[in-house]
Residue frames as qw, qx, qy, qz and C-alpha x, y, z in Angstrom:
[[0.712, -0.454, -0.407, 0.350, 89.79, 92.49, 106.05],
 [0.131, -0.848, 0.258, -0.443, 90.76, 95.60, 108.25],
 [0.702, -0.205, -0.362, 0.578, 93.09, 96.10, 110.67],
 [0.253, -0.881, -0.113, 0.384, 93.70, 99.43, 113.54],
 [0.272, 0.922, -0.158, 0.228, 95.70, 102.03, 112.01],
 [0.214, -0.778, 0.588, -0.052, 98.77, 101.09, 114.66],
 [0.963, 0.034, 0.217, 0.158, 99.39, 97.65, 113.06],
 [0.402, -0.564, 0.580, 0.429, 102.82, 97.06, 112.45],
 [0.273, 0.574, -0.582, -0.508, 103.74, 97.32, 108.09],
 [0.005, -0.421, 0.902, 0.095, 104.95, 94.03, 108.82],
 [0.375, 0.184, 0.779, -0.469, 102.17, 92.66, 110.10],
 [0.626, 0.587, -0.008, -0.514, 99.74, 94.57, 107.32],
 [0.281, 0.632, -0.613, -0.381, 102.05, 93.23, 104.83],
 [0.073, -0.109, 0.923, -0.361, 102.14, 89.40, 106.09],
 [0.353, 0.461, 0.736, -0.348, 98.57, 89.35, 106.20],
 [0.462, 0.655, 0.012, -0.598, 97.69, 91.01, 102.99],
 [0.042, 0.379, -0.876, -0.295, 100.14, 88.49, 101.26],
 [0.251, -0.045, 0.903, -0.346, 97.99, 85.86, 102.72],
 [0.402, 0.551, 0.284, -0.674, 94.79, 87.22, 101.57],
 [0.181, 0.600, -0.500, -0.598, 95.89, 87.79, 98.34],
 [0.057, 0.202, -0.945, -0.251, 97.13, 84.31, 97.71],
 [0.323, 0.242, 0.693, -0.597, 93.70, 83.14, 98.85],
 [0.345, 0.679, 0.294, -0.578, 91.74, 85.22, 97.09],
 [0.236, 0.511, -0.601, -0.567, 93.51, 84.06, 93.91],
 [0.528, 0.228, 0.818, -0.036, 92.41, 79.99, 94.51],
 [0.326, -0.100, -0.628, -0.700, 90.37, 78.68, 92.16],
 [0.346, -0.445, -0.815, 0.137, 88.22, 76.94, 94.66],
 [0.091, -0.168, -0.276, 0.942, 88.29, 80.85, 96.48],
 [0.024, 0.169, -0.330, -0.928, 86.64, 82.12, 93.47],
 [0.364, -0.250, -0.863, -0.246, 84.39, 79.25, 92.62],
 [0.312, -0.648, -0.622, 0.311, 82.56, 80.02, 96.67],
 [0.059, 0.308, 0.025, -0.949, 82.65, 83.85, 95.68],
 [0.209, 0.022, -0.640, -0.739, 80.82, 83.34, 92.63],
 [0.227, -0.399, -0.855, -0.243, 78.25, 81.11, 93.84],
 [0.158, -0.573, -0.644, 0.481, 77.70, 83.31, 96.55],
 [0.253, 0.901, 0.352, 0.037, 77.14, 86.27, 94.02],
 [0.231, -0.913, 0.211, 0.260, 80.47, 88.17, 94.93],
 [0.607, 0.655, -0.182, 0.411, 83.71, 89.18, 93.18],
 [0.742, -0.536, -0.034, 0.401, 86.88, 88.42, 94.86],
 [0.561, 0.759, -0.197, 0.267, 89.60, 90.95, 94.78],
 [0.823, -0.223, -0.083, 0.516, 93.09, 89.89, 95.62],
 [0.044, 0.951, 0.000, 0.306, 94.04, 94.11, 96.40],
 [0.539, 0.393, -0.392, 0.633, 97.22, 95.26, 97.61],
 [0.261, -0.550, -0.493, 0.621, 97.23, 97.68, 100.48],
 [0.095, 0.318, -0.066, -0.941, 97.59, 101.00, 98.79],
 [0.263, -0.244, -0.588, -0.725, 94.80, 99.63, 96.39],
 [0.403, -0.566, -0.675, 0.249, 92.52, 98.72, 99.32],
 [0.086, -0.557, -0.438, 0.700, 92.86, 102.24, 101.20],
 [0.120, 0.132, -0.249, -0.952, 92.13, 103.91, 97.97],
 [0.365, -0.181, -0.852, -0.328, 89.36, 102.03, 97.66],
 [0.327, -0.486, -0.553, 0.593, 88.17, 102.39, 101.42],
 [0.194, -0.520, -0.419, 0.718, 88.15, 106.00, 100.85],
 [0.304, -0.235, -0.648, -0.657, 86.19, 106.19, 97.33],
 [0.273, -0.491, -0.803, -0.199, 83.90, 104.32, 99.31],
 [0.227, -0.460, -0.376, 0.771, 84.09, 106.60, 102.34],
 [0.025, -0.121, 0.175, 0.977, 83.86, 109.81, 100.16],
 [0.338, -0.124, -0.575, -0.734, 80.88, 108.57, 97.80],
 [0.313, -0.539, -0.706, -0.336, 78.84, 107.69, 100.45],
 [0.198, -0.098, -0.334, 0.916, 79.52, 110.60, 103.25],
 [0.385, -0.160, -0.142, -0.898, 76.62, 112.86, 101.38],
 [0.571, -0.282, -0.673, -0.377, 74.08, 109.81, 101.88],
 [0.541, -0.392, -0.676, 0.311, 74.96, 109.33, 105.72],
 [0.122, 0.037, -0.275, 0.953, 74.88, 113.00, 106.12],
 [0.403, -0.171, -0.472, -0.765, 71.48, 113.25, 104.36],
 [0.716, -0.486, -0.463, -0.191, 69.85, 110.48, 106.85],
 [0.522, -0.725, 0.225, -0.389, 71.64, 111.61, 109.80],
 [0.960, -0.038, -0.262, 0.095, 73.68, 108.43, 109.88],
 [0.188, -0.651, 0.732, -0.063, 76.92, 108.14, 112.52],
 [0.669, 0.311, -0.675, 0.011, 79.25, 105.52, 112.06],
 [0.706, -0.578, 0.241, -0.331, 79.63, 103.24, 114.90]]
């Protein structure tokens, strides 16, 4: 889940808690799995690093096809 850049800490923080707990269920996991996916129950700071691996490692590819984000 994302949120704008001006959310309030609190707010991030509050809602990432949430997540988390979620995303630990068993029952969470059980409707990841079947659906083929791996839940991860990430912090914030592990999440934007993560974001911006993904960002980085695919930049060359969207340059290559001309691709803008939208």
């Amino acid at each position: 889940m994302l949120a704008p850049s001006a959310t309030p800490r609190n707010a991030l923080t509050k809602l990432n808690t949430a997540i988390r707990d979620i995303a630990k269920r068993p029952d969470t996991i059980e409707s990841f799995h079947k659906l083929g996916y791996e839940p991860m129950a990430l912090n914030i700071e592990e999440t934007t690093t993560m974001l911006r691996a993904e960002r980085d490692r695919w930049r060359p590819v969207m340059a290559a096809g001309n691709v803008k984000p939208q």
